[in-house]
N, C-alpha and C positions, 0 to 999 in steps of 0.2 A: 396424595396424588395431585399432580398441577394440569390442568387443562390449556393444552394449546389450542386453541382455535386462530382459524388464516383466514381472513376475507381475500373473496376472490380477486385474482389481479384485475387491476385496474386499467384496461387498454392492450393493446399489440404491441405497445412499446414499452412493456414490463420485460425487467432483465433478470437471468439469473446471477444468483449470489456473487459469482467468477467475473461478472461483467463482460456485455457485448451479446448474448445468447438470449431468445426470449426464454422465459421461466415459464412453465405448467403451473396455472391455478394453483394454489395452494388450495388442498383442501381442511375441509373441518375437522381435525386431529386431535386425539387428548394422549399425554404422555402418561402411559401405566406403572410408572414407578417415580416417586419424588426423589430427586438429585441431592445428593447431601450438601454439593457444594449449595449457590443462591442461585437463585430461578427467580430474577424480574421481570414483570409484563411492562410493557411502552415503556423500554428504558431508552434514556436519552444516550445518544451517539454523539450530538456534537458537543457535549461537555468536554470529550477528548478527544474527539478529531482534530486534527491541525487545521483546519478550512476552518472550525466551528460553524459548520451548516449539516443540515438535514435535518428528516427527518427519526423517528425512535425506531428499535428493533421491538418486534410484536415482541419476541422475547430474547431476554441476555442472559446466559448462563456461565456464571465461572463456574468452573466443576471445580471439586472438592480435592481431584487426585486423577491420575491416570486412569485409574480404575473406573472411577466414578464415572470421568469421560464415557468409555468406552458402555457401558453399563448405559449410560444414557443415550445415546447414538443407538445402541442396538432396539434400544424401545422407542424413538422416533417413529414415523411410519416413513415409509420410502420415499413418499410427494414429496414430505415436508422439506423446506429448503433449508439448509445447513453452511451457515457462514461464518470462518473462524476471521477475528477481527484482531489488530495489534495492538498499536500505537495511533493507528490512524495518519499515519506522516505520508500516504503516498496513494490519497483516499479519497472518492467524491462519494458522500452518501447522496441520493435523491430527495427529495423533499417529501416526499409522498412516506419514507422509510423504509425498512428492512421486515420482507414478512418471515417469517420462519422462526427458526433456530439460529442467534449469533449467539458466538462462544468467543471469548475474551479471555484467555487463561492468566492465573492472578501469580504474583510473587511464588508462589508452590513450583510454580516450572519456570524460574528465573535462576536458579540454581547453574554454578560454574565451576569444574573441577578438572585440572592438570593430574593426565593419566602419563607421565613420558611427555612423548613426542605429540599427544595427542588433548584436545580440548574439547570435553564435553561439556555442551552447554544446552541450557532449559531453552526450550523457543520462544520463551518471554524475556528472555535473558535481551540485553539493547546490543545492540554490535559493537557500541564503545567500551563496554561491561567488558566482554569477551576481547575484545582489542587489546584492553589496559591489564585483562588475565593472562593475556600471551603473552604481553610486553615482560610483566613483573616476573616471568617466569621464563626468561630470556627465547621466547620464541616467536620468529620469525614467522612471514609470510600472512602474518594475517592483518598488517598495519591497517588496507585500504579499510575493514569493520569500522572504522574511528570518523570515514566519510560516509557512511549507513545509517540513516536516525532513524532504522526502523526497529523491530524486533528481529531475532534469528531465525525465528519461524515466518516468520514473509519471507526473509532471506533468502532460507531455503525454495517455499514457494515460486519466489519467480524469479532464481537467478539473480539474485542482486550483485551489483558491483559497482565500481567506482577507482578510477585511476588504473586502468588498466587491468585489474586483478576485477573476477567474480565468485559467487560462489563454486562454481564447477572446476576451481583450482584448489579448495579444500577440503571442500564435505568429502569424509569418508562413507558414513551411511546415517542416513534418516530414520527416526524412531515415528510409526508415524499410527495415529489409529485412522482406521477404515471407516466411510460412511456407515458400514452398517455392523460397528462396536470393535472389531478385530485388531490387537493391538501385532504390528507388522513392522521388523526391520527390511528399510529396503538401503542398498547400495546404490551408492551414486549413480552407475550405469543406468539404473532403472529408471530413474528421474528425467532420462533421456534432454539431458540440458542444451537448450541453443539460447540466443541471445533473448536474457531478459523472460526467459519462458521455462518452465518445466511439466512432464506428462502425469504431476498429482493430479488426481479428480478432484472435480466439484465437489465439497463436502466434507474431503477428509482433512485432516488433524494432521499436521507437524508438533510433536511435544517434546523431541527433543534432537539435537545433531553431533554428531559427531565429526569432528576437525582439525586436518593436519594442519601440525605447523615442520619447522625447521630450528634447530640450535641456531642464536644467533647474539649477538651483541645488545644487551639492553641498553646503553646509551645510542647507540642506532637505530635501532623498532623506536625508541621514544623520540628520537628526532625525524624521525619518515611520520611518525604520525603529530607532530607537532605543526612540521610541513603541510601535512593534509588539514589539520584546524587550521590554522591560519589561511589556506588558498582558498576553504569554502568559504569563510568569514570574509574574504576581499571580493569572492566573487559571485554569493550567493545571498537573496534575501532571509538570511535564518530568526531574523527577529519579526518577521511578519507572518501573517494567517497565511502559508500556502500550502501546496501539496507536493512538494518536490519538483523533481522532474516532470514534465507533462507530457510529453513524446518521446518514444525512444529515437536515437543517433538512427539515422539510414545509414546501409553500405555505405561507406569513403566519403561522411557526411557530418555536421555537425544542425543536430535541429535549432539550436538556438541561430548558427546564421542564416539559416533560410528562412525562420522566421522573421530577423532581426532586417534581411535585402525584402521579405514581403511587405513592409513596412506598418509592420505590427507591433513594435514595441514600445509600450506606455498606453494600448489600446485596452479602451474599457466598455465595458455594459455594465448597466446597474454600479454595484459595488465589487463589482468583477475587476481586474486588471492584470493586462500582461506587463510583469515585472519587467521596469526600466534598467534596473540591474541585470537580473538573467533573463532571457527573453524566453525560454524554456522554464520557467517559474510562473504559475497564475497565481493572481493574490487576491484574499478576500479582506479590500481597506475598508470594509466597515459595511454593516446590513446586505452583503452579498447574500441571496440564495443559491445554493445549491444546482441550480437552472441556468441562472446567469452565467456563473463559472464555466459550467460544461456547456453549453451557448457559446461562450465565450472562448472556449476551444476549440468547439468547431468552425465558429468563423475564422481564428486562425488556419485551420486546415485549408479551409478553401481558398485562403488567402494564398498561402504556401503553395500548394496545385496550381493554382492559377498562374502565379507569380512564375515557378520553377520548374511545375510537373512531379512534384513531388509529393506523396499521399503520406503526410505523415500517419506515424500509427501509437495509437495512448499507449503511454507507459502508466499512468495514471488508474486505478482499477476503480468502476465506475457500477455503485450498485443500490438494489432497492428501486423501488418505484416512484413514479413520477408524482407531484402532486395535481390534484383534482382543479385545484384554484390559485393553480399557480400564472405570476404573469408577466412574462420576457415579450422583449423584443424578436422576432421570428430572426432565421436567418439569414430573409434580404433586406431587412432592417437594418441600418447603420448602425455599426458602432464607433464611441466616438475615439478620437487619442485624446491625449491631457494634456495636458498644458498649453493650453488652447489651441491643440490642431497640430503642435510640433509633432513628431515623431521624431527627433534627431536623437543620439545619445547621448546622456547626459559625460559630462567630465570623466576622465578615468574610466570606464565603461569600456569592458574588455569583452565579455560573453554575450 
C-alpha cells in the first residue's frame, strides 16, 4: 500500500492539473491498493521536460498496463488531482510542482499497428513514430504527425496540428480511461474538437487512438514529410530548451507576427527569452525558472494587446504550483531585449 499525502495548495493562484483553473486543496489521501506498475514520490519533472524547469510531481506513476491504469485511478479518492504527462515538449511545469497523481505512461503503450486503412497507435507512441508507420505502409494523410514532437496522446488531448492538418482530420476513436478507473471508447464526435482544444476532462487518460489514413504513394508521404523536417529545422528553435509553440494563431492571424510588430523578439527575463528565430517559441538559455518563462509570456501578452488589441491565448499548458520563494521580476518590471537593446531580426528570419 503507497500513501499519497498532498499539502495543501499554496495561494489563490494554485492551478489545476489542465492549467488556467484554480485547483481544490489537495487533501491528505492514501492510495489502497499498490500499482504494479512504479509509484515514485518527489519525482523530478524537469529531467524531461523540454524547458528543463520545475518543480517534482508529489507523485509519478507509470502503470504497469491499461488495467493497472484504471485499477489505480478508481482507488484515487476524487480531490486528488490527476495529471497525465508526455514528452513534456509543449509544457511549463511551475516551480513550486505537481501535487497529486502524474501519470507518464512507459514504452507498454508506445505500441503501433497497421489494421488496413487504419493506424492504431499507443498514446506514448511520438507522432514521428506513427508518421514514419503510415509512411512505410504507403498511407497517407497523416504526414503533418512528423511536425508533432509530442506524444499521441497530448495529440489527442488538445487537438494538435501542424501545416494545416490536425488531429480532428484523423482520429477515428479514442481508447480512453476515466478519472474514476472506467476504461471507455469514445468516437471522435465526442471529443467535440475546435481549434487546439478538446472536451476530455481533467483527469482522464488517453492510452490509446485510433487513425485514418488513406492509400497513397510512399515516395510522396516521405517527401511531404521530408519537407515538413526541413521547414521546422530552418524555421524553428529545435535544438534549444523550449516549449513549442506558446500562443495559439488568432482568427486570420499569425501569433508569432504580432508578437514579432509588438517588438518582442529576442526579449528576455532572467534566463527566459523570446526566440529570435520564432518569436512564438520561449526559450530557457540557461538557469531559467519556470516563473521567469511564464512571466516572460505574459509580458509578451500585454505587449501584443497593447501593441494590437489582441489578447493572445497559451497554447502552452501551464501546471503545478507556484513556488513559496520564488524570485522574478513583477510584470511592470522591464524586461530586457539582447543584444543590447536591438530587437531587429536577425539575417534570414522569416517567423
Amino acid at each position: 500500500m503507497a500513501a499519497i499525502s498532498s499539502s495543501p495548495a499554496r495561494g489563490s493562484d494554485s492551478q489545476q492539473a489542465s492549467g488556467g483553473g484554480v485547483s481544490p486543496s489537495p487533501a491528505s489521501t492514501s492510495l489502497p491498493i499498490t500499482p504494479r506498475g512504479l509509484l515514485t514520490p518527489n519525482a523530478s519533472l524537469a529531467d524531461f521536460i523540454w524547458f528543463r524547469t520545475g518543480g517534482p510531481a508529489e507523485w509519478l506513476l507509470k502503470p504497469h498496463d491499461e488495467a493497472d491504469l484504471a485499477q489505480t485511478l478508481a482507488a484515487v479518492p476524487a480531490e486528488t488531482p490527476v495529471f497525465p504527462v508526455g514528452v513534456g515538449s509543449n509544457l511549463i511545469v511551475r516551480d513550486g510542482g505537481v501535487p497529486g497523481l502524474t501519470i507518464r505512461l512507459p514504452k507498454a503503450f508506445a505500441r503501433v499497428a497497421i489494421e488496413g486503412n487504419l493506424i492504431r497507435a499507443g498514446a506514448a507512441a511520438m507522432g514521428i513514430t506513427v508518421a514514419s508507420a503510415a509512411r512505410d505502409a504507403a498511407l497517407s494523410g497523416l504526414e503533418f504527425l512528423r511536425g508533432i514532437p509530442g506524444t499521441i496522446g497530448g495529440a489527442v488531448r488538445m487537438n494538435a496540428g501542424a501545416y494545416g492538418r490536425d488531429m480532428a482530420d484523423i482520429l477515428v476513436e479514442a481508447r480512453v480511461v476515466t478519472r474514476d478507473g472506467r476504461i471507455e471508447t469514445w468516437p471522435a464526435a465526442k471529443l467535440a474538437y475546435s481549434y487546439r482544444h478538446s472536451a476530455l476532462p481533467v483527469g482522464h487518460v488517453v492510452v490509446e487512438a485510433l487513425l485514418r489514413g488513406r492509400p497513397g504513394n510512399r515516395e510522396t508521404i516521405a517527401a511531404e514529410m521530408d519537407r515538413i523536417a526541413a521547414e521546422r529545422e530552418a524555421s524553428q528553435p529545435l535544438r534549444s530548451r523550449t516549449g513549442g509553440s506558446t500562443f495559439k494563431n488568432p482568427p486570420g492571424d499569425k501569433a508569432w507576427a504580432l508578437i514579432d510588430a509588438a517588438g518582442c523578439r529576442g526579449l528576455r527575463l532572467g534566463g527566459a527569452q523570446v526566440s529570435e528565430k520564432h518569436t512564438n517559441f520561449l526559450l530557457n538559455t540557461g538557469g531559467a525558472t519556470s516563473a521567469q518563462i511564464e512571466t516572460l509570456g505574459d509580458i509578451v501578452r500585454d505587449r501584443v494587446a497593447a501593441h494590437s488589441g489582441v489578447t493572445l491565448e497559451w497554447e502552452i499548458q501551464r501546471v503545478g504550483l507556484p513556488s513559496l520563494t520564488r524570485s522574478v521580476q513583477g510584470r511592470g518590471d522591464p524586461a530586457q531585449p539582447s543584444g543590447g537593446g536591438s530587437l531587429a531580426r536577425s539575417e534570414g528570419d522569416t517567423p
